[in-house]
C-alpha positions as CSV (number, residue, x, y, z in Angstrom):
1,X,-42.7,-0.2,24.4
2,X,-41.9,2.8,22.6
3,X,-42.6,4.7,25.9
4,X,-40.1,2.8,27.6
5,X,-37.5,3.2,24.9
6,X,-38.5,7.1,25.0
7,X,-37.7,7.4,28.4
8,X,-34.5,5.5,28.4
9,X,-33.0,7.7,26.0
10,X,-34.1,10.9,27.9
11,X,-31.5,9.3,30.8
12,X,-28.3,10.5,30.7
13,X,-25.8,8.3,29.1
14,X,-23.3,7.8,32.1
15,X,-26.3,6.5,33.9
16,X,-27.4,4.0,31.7
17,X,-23.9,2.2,31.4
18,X,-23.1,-0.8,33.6
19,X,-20.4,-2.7,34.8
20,X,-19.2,-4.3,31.3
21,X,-19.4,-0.9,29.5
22,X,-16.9,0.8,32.5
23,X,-14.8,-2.9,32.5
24,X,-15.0,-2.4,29.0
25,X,-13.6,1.3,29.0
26,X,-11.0,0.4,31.7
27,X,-9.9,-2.6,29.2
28,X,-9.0,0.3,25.9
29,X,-7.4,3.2,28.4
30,X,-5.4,0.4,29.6
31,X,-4.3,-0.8,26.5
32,X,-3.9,2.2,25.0
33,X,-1.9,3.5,28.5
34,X,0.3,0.1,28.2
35,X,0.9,1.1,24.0
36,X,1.8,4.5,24.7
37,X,4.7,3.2,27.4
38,X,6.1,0.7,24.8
39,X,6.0,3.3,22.0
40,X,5.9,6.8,23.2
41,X,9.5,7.8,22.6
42,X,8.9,7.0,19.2
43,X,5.6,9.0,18.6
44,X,5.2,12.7,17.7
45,X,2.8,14.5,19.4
46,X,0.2,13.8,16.4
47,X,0.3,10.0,16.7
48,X,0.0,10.5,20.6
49,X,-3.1,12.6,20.2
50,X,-4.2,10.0,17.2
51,X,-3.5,7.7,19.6
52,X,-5.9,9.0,22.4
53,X,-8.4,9.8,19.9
54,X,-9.0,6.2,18.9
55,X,-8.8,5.1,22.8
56,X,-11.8,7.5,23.3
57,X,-13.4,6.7,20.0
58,X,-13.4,3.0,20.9
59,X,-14.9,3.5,24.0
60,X,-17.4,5.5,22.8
61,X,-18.5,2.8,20.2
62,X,-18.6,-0.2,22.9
63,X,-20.8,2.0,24.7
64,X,-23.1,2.8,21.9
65,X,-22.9,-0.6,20.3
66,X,-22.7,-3.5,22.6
67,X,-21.8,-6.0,20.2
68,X,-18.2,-3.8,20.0
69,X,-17.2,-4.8,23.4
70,X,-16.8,-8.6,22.8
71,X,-16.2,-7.7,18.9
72,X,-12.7,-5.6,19.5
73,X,-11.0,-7.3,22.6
74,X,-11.3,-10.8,20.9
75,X,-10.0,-9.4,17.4
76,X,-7.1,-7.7,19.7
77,X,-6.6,-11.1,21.5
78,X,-5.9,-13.2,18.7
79,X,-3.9,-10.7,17.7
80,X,-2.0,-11.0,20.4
81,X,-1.8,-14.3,20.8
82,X,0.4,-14.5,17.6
83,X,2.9,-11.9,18.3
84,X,4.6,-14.4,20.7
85,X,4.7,-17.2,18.1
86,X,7.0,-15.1,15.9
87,X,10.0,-14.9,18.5
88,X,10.9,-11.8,16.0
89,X,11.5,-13.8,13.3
90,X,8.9,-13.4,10.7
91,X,9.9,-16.3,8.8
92,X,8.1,-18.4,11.5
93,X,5.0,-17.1,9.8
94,X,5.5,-20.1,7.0
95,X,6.9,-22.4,9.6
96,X,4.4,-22.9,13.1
97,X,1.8,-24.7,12.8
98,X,-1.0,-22.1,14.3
99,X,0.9,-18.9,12.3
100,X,0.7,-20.8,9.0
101,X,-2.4,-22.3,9.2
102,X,-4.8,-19.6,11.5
103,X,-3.2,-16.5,12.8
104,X,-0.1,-15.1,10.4
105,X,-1.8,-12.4,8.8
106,X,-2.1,-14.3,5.4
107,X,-3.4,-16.9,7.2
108,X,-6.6,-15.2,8.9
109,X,-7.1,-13.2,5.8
110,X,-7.7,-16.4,3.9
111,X,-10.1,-17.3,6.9
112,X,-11.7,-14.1,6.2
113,X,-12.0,-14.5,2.9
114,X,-13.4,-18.2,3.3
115,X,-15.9,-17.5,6.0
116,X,-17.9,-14.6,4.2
117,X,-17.9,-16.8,1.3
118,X,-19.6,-19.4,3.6
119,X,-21.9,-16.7,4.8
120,X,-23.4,-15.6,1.6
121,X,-24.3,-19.2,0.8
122,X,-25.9,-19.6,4.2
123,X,-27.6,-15.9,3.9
124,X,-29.1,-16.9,0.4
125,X,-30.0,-20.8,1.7
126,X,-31.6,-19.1,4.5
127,X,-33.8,-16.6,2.4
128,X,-34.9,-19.0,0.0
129,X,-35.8,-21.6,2.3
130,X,-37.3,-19.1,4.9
131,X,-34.7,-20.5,7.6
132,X,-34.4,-17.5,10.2
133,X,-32.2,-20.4,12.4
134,X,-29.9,-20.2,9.1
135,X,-30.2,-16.1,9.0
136,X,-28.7,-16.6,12.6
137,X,-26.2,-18.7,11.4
138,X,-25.3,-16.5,8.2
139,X,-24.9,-13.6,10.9
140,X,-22.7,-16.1,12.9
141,X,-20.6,-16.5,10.3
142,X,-20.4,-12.7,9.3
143,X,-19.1,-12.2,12.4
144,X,-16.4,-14.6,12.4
145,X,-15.1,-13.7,9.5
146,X,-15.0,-9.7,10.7
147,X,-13.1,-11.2,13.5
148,X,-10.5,-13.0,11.7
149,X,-10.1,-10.1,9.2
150,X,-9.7,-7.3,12.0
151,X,-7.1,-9.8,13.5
152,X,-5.4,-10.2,10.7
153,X,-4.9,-6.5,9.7
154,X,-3.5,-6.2,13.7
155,X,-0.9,-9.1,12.8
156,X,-0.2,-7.4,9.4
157,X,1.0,-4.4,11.1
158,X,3.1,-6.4,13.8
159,X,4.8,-7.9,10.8
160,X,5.5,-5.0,8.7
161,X,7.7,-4.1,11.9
162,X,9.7,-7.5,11.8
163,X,10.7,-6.6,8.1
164,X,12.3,-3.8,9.6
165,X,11.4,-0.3,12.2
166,X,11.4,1.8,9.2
167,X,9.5,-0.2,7.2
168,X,6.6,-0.9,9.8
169,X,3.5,1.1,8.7
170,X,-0.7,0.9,9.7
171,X,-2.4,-1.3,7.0
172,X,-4.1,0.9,4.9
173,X,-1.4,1.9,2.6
174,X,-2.5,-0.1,-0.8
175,X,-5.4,-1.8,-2.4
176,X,-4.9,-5.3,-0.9
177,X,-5.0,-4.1,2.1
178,X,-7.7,-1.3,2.2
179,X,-10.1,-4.3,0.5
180,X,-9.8,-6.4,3.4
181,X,-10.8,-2.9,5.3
182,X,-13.6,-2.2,3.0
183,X,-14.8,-6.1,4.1
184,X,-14.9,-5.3,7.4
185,X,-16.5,-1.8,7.7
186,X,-19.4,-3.1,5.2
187,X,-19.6,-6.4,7.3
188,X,-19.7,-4.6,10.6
189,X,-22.4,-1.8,10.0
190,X,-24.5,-4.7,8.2
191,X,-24.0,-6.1,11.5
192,X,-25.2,-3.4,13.2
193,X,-28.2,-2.4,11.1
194,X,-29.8,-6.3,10.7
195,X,-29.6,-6.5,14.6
196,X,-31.4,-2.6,14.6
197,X,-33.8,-3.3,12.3
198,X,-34.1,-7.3,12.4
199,X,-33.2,-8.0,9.0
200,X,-31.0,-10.7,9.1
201,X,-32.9,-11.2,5.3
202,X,-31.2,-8.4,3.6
203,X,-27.8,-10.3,4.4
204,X,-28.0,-12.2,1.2
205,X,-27.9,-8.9,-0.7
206,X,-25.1,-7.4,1.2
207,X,-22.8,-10.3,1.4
208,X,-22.8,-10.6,-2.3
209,X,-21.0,-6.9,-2.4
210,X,-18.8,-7.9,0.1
211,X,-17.8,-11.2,-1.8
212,X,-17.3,-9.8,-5.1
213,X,-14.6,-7.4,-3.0
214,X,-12.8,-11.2,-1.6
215,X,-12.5,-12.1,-5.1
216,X,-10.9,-9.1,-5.8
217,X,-8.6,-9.6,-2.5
218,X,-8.0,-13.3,-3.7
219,X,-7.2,-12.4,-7.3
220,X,-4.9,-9.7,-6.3
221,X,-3.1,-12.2,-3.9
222,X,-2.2,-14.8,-6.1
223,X,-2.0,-13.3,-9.2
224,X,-0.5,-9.9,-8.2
225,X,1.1,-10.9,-4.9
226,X,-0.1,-8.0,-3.6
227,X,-0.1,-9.6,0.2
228,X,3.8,-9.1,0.5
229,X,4.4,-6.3,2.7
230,X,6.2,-3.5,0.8
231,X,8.0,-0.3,2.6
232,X,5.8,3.1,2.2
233,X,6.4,5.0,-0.7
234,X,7.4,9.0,0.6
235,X,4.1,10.0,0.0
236,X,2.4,7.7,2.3
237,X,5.1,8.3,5.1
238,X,2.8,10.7,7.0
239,X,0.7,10.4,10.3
240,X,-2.4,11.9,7.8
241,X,-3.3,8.2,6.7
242,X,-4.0,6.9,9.9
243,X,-7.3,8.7,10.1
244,X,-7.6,9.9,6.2
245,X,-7.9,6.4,4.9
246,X,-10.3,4.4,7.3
247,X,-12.6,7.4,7.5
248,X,-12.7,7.1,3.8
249,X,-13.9,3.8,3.9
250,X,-16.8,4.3,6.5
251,X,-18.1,6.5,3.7
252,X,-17.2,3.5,1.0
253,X,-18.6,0.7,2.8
254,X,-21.7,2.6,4.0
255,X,-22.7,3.7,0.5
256,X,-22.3,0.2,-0.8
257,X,-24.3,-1.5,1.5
258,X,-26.7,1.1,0.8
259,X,-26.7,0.3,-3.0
260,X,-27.5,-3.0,-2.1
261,X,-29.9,-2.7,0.4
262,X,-31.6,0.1,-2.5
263,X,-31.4,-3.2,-4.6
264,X,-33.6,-5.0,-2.1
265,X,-35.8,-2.5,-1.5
266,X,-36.4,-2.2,-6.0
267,X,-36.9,-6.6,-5.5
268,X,-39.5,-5.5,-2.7
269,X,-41.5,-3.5,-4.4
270,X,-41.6,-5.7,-7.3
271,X,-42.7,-8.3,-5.3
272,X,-39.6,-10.8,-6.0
273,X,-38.5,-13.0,-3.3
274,X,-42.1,-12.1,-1.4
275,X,-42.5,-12.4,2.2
276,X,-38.3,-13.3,2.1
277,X,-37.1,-9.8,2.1
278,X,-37.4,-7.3,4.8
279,X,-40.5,-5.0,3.5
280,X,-39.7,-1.9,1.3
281,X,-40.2,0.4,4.0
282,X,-37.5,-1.2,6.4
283,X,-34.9,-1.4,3.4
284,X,-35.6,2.2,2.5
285,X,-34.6,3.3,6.0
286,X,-31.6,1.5,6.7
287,X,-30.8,2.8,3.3
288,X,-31.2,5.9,4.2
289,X,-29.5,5.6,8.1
290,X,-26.6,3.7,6.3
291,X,-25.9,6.7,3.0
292,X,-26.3,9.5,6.5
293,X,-23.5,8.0,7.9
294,X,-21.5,7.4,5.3
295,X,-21.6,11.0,4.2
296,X,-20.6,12.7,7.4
297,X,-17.1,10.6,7.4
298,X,-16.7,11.0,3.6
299,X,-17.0,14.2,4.3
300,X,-14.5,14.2,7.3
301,X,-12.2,12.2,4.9
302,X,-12.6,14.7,2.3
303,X,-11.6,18.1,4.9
304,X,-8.7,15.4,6.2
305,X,-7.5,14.8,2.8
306,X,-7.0,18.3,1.7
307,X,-5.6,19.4,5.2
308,X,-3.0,16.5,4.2
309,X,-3.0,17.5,0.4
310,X,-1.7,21.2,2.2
311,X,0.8,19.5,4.2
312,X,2.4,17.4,1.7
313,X,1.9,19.3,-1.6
314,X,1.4,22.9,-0.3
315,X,-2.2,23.3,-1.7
316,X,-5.8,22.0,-0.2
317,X,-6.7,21.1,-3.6
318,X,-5.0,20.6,-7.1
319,X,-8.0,19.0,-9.1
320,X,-6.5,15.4,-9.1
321,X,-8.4,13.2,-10.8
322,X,-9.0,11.1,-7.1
323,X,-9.9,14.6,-5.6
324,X,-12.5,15.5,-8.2
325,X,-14.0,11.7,-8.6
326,X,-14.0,12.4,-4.7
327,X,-16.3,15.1,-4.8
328,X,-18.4,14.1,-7.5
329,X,-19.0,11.7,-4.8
330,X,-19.7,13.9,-2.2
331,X,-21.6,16.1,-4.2
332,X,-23.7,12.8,-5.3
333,X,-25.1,11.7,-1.8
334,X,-25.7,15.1,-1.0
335,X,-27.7,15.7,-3.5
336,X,-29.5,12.1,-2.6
337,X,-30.1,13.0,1.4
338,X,-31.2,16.9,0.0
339,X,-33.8,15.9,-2.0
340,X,-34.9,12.8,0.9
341,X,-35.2,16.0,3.3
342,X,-36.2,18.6,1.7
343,X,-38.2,17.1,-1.2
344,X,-39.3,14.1,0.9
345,X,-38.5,11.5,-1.8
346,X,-39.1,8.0,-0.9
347,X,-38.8,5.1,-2.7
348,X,-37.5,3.5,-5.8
349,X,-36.3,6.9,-7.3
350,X,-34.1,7.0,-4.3
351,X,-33.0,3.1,-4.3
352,X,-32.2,3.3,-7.9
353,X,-29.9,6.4,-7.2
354,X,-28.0,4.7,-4.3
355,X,-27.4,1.5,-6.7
356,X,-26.1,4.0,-9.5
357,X,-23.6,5.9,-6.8
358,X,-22.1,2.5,-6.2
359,X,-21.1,2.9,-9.8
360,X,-19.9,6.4,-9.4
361,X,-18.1,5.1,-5.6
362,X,-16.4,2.2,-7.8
363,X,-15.0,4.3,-10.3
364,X,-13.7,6.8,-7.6
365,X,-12.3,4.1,-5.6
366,X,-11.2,1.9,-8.3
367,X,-11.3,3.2,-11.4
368,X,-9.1,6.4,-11.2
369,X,-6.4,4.4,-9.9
370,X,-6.7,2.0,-12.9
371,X,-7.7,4.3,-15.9
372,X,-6.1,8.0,-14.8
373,X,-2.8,9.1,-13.3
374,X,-2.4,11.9,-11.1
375,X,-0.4,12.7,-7.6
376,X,-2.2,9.3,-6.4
377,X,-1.1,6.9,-8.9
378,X,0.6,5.2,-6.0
379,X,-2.5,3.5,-5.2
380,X,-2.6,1.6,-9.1
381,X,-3.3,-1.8,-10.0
């Protein structure tokens, strides 16, 4: 078998893709061909190029990860589906039936929310009782929660522009809405690692991260109101936090469901919840796949947020509290894949230091906004 995988990767990629991946790839350049005709004429050339970027970057990720290629259009779909419902009038949002009970962006939040609830329960049923037909359904449920969020965030964005043109804006501007991102980012390269490495086990660790971020979500919406759509402070007006922002949280989702999968891998090796969890070894390496990844965009974050820090302030760096807690962080899982490669560590030394840098990650996500002020105490409790 491993000769057979060997061989497949040594053929090049265009020959290995079949009809759904070019359907697939003819689906995004049209969309994308069809959103640059509505909304050219009110694009610089950076959103244009940002704009083909993400087409190509789409396609690239259906082709790499099948699961995308169903994943995206039906997100997009629902999406779509909704727009019509509002006849422009985003008031409708409280008033049809399928808006205000499914697809208004409030609405499929709160399925979000609901459904990865129901998925932890399932995940931890399913470990305890050995159940991989629950494990399946836990995943089933992961999924349709990442749906409903990703739709959601689509319809968020359509709605910001009903408010008004000049108040329309990507969602990713504040910490309701960058939660429900961080969801989906942790959900989806879960996803993609428990089908990699068949570990729909280690579910019932990462769901619980993920879960303890939908209480903050729900907390923040009814006690803060933070799900009302508010216009983009000056400092957020730029094209920058398209790609700054969700490359950030790659990196923050990535080393969280590393802390949690370094969590199982401690359980493992102390042999709680035997035979249930995935074995140390496996845990260990998706640990280890998961922190790789989540460094290189943190660190594309990082080079984007100090081109942006240049453009808007006049200076790559000023030594704002978020921009050294940001490279505490970066210097952190540095340090953590240095000494895996060059000092081969293995291990619970390096699972207890990916559950400690999901301390250090909260407190540069979370904490600066709430305990120090700087040039990004827009993004505050």
């Amino acid at each position: 078998m491993e000769l057979v995988n060997s061989a497949y990767a040594r053929v090049p990629l265009w020959r290995r893709l079949n009809l759904w991946d070019w359907a697939y790839a003819l689906l995004i350049v049209a969309a994308a061909g069809y959103a640059f005709k509505l909304y050219h004429l009110d694009m610089d050339g950076y959103e244009q190029a940002i704009l083909a970027g993400s087409a190509l970057g789409l396609i690239a990720l259906g082709w790499f990860w099948k699961a995308w290629r169903w994943y995206f259009p039906l997100a997009g779909a629902l999406a779509l589906a909704a727009i019509p419902l509002y006849q422009h009038d985003l008031a409708r949002g409280q008033q049809a039936f399928w808006l205000k009970y499914a697809l208004s962006s409030q609405s499929a939040i709160m399925w979000m929310c609901t459904l990865f609830f129901l998925a932890t329960g399932v995940y931890w049923v399913a470990l305890l009782r050995r159940s991989d037909s629950l494990a399946r359904m836990g995943g089933g449920l992961t999924w349709s929660a990442a749906v409903m969020g990703l739709a959601g965030l689509f319809v968020r964005w359509y709605e910001s522009y009903l408010i008004a043109p000049d108040v329309g804006h990507i969602p990713v501007s504040n910490l309701y809405e960058v939660f429900v991102l961080f969801t989906l980012i942790t959900a989806l390269m879960y996803l993609y690692y428990e089908a990699k490495f068949a570990a729909r086990q280690a579910g019932a660790l990462v769901l619980l991260v993920i879960s303890a971020a939908v209480i903050f979500i729900l907390w923040y919406t009814f006690d803060r109101k933070a799900h009302e759509i508010q216009p983009l402070i000056p400092a957020l007006q730029s094209w920058w936090m398209k790609i700054h922002v969700p490359a950030n949280f790659v990196g923050y989702g990535a080393f969280s469901l590393a802390a949690m999968l370094g969590v199982g891998e401690l359980m493992a090796q102390k042999g709680w919840l035997k035979d249930r969890l995935p074995s140390a070894e496996v845990l260990d390496e998706m640990m280890y796949k998961a922190i790789s990844v989540g460094f290189l965009f943190f660190t594309i974050a990082t080079i984007l947020g100090a081109m942006w820090a240049a453009d808007a302030w006049g200076g790559y760096w000023s030594w704002d509290p978020k921009e050294t807690w940001a490279l505490i962080v970066w210097l952190n899982y540095a340090a953590w894949l240095h000494i895996r490669l060059v000092k081969g560590w293995r291990g619970a030394p390096l699972a207890w230091w990916a559950v400690i840098g999901l301390a250090v990650t909260s407190f540069a996500f979370l904490g600066v906004n709430m305990f120090l002020s700087g040039l990004h105490s827009y993004g505050g409790l």
